[in-house]
DOVO-328661 format. One record per residue (C-alpha): residue in one letter; y, z, x. Coordinates in steps of 0.05 Angstrom, whole numbers, plus 5000, padded with zeros to 4 digits. Layout:
<nodes>
<type A&py Y&pz Z&px X>
...
</nodes>
This chain:
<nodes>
<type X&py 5960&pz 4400&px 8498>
<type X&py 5950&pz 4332&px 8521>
<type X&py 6010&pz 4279&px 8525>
<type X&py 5995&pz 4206&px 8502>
<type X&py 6001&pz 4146&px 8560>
<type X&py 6061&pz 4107&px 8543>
<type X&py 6016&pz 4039&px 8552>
<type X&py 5982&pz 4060&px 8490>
<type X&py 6021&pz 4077&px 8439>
<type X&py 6039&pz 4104&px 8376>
<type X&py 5975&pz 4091&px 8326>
<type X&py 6030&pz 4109&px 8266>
<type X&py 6061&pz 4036&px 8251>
<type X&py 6130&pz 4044&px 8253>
<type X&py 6182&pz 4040&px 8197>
<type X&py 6216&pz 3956&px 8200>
<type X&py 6277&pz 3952&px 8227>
<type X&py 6341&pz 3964&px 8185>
<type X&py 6385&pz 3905&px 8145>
<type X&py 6452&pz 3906&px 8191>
<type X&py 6512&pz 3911&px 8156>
<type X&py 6546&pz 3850&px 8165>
<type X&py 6477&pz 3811&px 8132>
<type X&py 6484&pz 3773&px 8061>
<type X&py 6434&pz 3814&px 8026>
<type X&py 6398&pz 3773&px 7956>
<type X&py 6426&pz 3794&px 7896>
<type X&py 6365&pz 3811&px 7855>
<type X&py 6352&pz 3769&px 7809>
<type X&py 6351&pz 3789&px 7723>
<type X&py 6289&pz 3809&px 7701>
<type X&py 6260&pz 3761&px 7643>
<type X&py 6230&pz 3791&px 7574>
<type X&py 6157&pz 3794&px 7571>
<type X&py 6132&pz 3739&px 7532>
<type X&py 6091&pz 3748&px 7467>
<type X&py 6030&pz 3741&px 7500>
<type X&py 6042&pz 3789&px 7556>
<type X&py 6074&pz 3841&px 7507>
<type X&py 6010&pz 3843&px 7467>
<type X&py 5960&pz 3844&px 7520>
<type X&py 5994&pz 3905&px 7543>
<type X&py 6002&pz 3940&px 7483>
<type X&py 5924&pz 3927&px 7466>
<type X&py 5917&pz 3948&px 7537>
<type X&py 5950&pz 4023&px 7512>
<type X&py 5915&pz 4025&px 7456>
<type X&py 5854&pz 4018&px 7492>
<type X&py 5870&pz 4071&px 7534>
<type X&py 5892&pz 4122&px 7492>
<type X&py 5834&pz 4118&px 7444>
<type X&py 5791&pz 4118&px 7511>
<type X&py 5826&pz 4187&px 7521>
<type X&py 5818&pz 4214&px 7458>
<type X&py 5744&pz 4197&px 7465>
<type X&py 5735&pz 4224&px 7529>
<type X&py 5773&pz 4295&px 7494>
<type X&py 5727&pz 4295&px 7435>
<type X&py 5659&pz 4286&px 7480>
<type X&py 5687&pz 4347&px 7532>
<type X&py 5701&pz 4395&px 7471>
<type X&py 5631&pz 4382&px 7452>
</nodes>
């Protein structure tokens, strides 16, 4: 088995370093409410979907 030159390196990137204990980390901030508009696009959005499904069922069966 063959060893890998030091000069070229890992091709895996590497994880980033670690926050250190004594840094001020960001509290996260609240997450807002979806508005109206957002709410219903996504719920067309599953609608959509599951009656895709169920469509995509019915023509498999046969």
């Amino acid at each position: 088995m063959k060893t890998q030159p030091v000069e070229n390196g890992s091709i895996m990137p590497t994880l980033p370093m670690m926050p250190t204990v004594g840094e001020q980390r960001k509290t996260p901030q609240p997450k807002k409410e979806p508005s109206r508009m957002e709410a219903i696009r996504s719920a067309k959005a599953r609608i959509t979907r599951r009656s895709s499904l169920q469509k995509q069922r019915e023509a498999l069966k046969g």
